[in-house]
Structures are given as structure tokens and as C-alpha cells.
C-alpha positions as CSV (number, residue, x, y, z in Angstrom):
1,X,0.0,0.0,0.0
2,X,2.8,2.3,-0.1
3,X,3.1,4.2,-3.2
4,X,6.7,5.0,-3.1
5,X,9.0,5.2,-6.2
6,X,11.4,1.7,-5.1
7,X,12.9,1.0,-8.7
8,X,12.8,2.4,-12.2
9,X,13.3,-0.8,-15.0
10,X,14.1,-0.6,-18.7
11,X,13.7,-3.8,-20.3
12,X,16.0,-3.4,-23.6
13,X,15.7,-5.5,-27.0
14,X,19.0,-5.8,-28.1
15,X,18.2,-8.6,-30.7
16,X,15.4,-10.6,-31.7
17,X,15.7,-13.5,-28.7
18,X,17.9,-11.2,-26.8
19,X,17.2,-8.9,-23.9
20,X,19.2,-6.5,-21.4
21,X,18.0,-5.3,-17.9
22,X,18.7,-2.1,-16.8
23,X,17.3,-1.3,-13.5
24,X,18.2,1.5,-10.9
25,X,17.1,1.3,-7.4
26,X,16.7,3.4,-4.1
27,X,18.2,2.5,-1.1
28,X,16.5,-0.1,1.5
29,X,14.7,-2.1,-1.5
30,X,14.1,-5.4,0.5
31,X,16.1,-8.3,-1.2
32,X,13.3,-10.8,-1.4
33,X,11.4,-8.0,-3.8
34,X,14.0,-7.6,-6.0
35,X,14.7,-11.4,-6.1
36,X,11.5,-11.5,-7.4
37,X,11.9,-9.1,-10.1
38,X,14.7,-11.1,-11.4
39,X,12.9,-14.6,-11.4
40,X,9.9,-12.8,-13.2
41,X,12.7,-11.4,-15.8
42,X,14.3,-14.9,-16.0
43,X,10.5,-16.3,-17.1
44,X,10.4,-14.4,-19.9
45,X,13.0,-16.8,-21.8
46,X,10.0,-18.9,-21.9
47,X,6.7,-16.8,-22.2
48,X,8.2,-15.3,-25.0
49,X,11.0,-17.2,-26.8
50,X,14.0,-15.1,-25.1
51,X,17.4,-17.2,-25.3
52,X,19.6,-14.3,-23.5
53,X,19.0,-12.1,-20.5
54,X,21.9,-10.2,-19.9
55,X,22.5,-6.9,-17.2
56,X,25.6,-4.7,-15.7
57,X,25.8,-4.7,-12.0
58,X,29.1,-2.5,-10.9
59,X,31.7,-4.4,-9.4
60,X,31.4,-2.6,-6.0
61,X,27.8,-3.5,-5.6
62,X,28.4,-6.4,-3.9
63,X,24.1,-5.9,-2.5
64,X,22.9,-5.8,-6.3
65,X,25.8,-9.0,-7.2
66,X,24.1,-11.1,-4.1
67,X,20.6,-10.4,-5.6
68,X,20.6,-11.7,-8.9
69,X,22.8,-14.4,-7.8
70,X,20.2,-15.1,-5.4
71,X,17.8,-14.9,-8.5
72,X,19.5,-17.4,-10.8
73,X,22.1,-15.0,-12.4
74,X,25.9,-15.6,-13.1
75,X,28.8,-13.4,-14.3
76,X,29.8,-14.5,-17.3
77,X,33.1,-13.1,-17.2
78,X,33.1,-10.2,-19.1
79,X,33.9,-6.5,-18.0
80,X,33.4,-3.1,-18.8
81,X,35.4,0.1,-17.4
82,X,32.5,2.9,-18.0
83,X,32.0,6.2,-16.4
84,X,33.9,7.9,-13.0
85,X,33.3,8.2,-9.8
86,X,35.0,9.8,-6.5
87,X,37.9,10.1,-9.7
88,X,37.9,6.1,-10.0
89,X,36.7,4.1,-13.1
90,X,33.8,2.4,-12.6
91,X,33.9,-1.5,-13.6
92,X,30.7,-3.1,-14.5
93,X,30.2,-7.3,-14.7
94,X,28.0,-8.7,-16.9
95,X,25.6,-11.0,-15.7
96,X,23.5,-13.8,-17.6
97,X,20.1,-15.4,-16.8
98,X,21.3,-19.5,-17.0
């Protein structure tokens, strides 16, 4: 019943069978919610014929890495230096829905 603003979503088609989850949100988010989030993501490789699922989580958000784990997703090994912050590069892991 509380109509707070928790997380803002942007589901991306990046190919035909491919997706990529972009998802921001505010501090305090309970886990379990967001867990769920990320199953309901991971259900649409079969609803609608999705093969990839694929998001960025920073490296230093170890919160947000524990969560899609939690939720079925694994870093797939690849890595991307974008953006600064506190004069530091930021480096982002991609994660895949298996």
C-alpha cells in the first residue's frame, strides 16, 4: 500500500531472442522483492521465446551482485570500465540469466 517510487526498469531489446535489464534502485529495496523481479525477468525466456537475459551490475555493488545471484544470475566473465566516480573508473560485470 505504499506508493513510493522503489525501482525504475528498462527492459532493452537488443536482438530478436535477446534482452538487457537495466534497472536503478533506491536504497533499503528489500532483497526478497527484488529477487523476485529477477525470477519474473528470467520467465520471460519462456513466455516469449528469449534465449539471452543479460545486465551490468558495478563491481562494487556487492548488494545488487548477491541479488541476482540469489535470482538465478551468473557473471559471465566479461567486464566493462565505463563512467567515473570519486575520480575512480567504474567497472561493470555482466551477468546472464542461466
Amino acid at each position: 500500500d505504499d506508493d513510493r517510487l522503489l525501482a525504475v526498469i528498462y527492459i532493452e531489446h537488443i536482438a530478436p531472442f535477446a534482452i538487457n535489464v537495466h534497472i536503478s534502485v533506491v536504497d533499503k529495496v528489500p532483497e526478497a522483492d527484488l529477487v523476485r523481479f529477477f525470477v519474473s525477468v528470467k520467465n520471460k525466456k519462456a513466455i516469449e521465446g528469449i534465449t539471452e537475459i543479460t545486465g551490468w551490475i558495478l563491481k562494487q555493488n556487492k548488494g545488487m551482485r548477491r541479488t541476482g545471484e540469489a535470482a538465478g544470475f551468473r557473471q559471465n566473465g566479461v567486464t566493462m570500465v565505463y563512467g567515473v566516480s570519486k575520480n575512480r573508473p567504474l567497472v561493470w560485470l555482466q551477468y546472464r540469466a542461466v
